[in-house]
N, C-alpha and C positions, 0 to 999 in steps of 0.2 A: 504494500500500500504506500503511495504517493504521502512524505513529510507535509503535512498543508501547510503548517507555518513558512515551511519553507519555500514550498511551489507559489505562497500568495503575498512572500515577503516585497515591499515596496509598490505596491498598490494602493489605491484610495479604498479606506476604512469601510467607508458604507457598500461598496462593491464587494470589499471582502466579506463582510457580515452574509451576505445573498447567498454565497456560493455553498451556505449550509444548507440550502433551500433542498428539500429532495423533489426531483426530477420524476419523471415516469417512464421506466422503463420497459419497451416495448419490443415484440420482435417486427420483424419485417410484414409482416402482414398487422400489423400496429392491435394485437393481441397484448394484453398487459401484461409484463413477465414478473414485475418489482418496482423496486424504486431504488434510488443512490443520488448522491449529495450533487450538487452540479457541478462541483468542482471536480468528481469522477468522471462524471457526463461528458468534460469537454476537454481533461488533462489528455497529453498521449496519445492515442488511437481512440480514444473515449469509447462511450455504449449509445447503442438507439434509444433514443427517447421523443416525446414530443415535445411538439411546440407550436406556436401558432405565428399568422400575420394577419394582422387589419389593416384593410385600405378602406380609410375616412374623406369622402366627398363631402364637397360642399352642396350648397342650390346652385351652386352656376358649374357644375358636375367637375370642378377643379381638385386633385389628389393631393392631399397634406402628405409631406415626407419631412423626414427629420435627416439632422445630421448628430449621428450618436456623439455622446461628449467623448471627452479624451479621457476621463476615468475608466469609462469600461472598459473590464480584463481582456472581453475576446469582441475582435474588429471593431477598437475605437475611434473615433475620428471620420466614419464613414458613413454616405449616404443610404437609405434604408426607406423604407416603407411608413404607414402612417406609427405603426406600432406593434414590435415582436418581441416575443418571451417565450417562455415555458409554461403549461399549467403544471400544477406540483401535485403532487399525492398528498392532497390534504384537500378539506371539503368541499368533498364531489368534483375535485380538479380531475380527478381519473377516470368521469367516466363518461367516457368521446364526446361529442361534438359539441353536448349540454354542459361539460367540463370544460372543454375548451373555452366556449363562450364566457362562463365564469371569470375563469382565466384573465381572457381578453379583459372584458370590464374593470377587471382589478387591475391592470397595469394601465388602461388608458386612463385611468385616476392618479395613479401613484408617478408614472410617467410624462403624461401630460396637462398632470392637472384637472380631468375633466369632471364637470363634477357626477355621482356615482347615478343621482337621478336623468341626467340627460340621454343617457343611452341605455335600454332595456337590452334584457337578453336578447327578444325577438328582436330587435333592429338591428341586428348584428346577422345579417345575413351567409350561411356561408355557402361555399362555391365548388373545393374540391379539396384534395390532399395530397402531399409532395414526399418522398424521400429522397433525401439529398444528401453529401458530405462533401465538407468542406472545410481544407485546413486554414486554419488565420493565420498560423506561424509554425516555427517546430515544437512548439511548446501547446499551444489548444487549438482545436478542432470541432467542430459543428458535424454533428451526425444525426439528423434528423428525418421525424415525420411532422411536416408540419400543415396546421389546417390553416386553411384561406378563409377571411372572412372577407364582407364590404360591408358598411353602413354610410350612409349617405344622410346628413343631418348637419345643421350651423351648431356650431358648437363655442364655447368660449373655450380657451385653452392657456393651461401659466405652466408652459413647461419645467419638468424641474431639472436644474442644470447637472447634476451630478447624472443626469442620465442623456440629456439632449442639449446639445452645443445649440442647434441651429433650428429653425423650420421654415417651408411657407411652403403655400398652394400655387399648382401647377398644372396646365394644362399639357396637353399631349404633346405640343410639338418642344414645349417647353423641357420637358419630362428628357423626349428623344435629343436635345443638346444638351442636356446634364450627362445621357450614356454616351453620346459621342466627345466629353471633356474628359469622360472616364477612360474610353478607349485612346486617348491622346495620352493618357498617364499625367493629368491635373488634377484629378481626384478618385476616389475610390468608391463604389459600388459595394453593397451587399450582396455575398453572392448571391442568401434565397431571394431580393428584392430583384437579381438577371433574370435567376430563371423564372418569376413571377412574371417579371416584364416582358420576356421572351413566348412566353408559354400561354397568359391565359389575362393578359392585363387588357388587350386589345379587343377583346371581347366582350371583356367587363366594362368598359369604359363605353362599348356599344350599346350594352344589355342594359344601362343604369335605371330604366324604367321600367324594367321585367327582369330580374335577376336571375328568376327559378328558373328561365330557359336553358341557363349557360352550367345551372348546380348539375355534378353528377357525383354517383357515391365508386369513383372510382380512387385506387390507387395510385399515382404517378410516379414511376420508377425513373429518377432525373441523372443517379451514377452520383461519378464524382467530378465538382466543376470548381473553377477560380471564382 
């Protein structure tokens, strides 16, 4: 077993506190196996677990994205989606997509400040699911199943800094010269925020009026990406 003190030595405090958090450990067909700390989850070659992404629209159908702070231990400093985490195996975080949603709401609070009555479970619409891996550095790793969600709602938002450096709303073509600043190597990209954008973001961004056309209960086997 991985030293933690030592694997989380010189880190921001309130990031290290998280990584007590247990995870859900899942197999490949996203079956529940366990659970482990997330600092197992993402040390090394780490373990499948979940986790999720919301993409938060506005009324003028424009995508909030954040740019994660530089505290965070895994892919700081980088562009990402409206808001992603992990549900934990703790109340009812474990059990799929109603867990998930839980999830979500808890972090687009704790993250972005929003407050817990603005957004219901049911608005949190979701879309499909991904397994991905992806290493940050030689040191932690993203091995994931994670579920998509969208809600589309004005929201007021006080992001908190030890989590989000940056944000603001974006339209598509806006979106697509953020990826092409990213493919220039002037900034960095999420992986799971590529293969979202790659994969199923252009559809979503079609569908924002009818969502359930585009939801399917499949599994998306995505490999291993940058």
């Amino acid at each position: 077993m991985p030293d933690t003190a030592v694997e989380l030595q010189g880190y921001d405090k309130e990031q290290i506190d998280m990584m007590d958090e247990n995870c859900i450990i899942v197999d490949k067909e996203d079956n529940v196996i366990g659970k482990d700390s997330k600092i197992n989850c993402h040390l090394g070659e780490g373990k499948l677990h979940r986790a999720f992404s919301v993409l938060l629209f506005n009324s003028e159908d424009k995508l909030l994205i954040q740019k994660r702070a530089s505290e965070k231990i895994t892919f700081p400093s980088i562009w990402a989606n409206s808001c992603c985490s992990h549900p934990l195996y703790s109340d009812g975080e474990e059990n799929g997509i109603i867990g998930a949603k839980k999830a979500a709401k808890r972090k687009l609070s704790q993250e972005l400040g929003i407050n817990s009555s603005s957004i219901e479970l049911n608005d949190l619409q979701y879309i499909t699911k991904m397994h991905y891996r992806s290493r940050a550095d030689k040191k932690w790793i993203e091995h994931e199943i994670d579920y998509i969600f969208v809600v589309k709602c004005d929201v007021n938002i006080n992001p908190n800094p030890n989590e989000i450096e940056q944000t603001k709303y974006v339209e598509q073509n806006e979106l697509e010269l953020l990826f092409d600043a990213a493919d220039n190597g002037s900034l960095k990209i999420g992986p799971w925020f590529r293969l979202i954008k790659e994969n199923f973001l252009s559809d979503i961004w079609d569908a924002l009026g009818n969502l359930n056309e585009i939801t399917d209960d499949k599994l998306h086997y995505m490999g291993d990406c940058e």
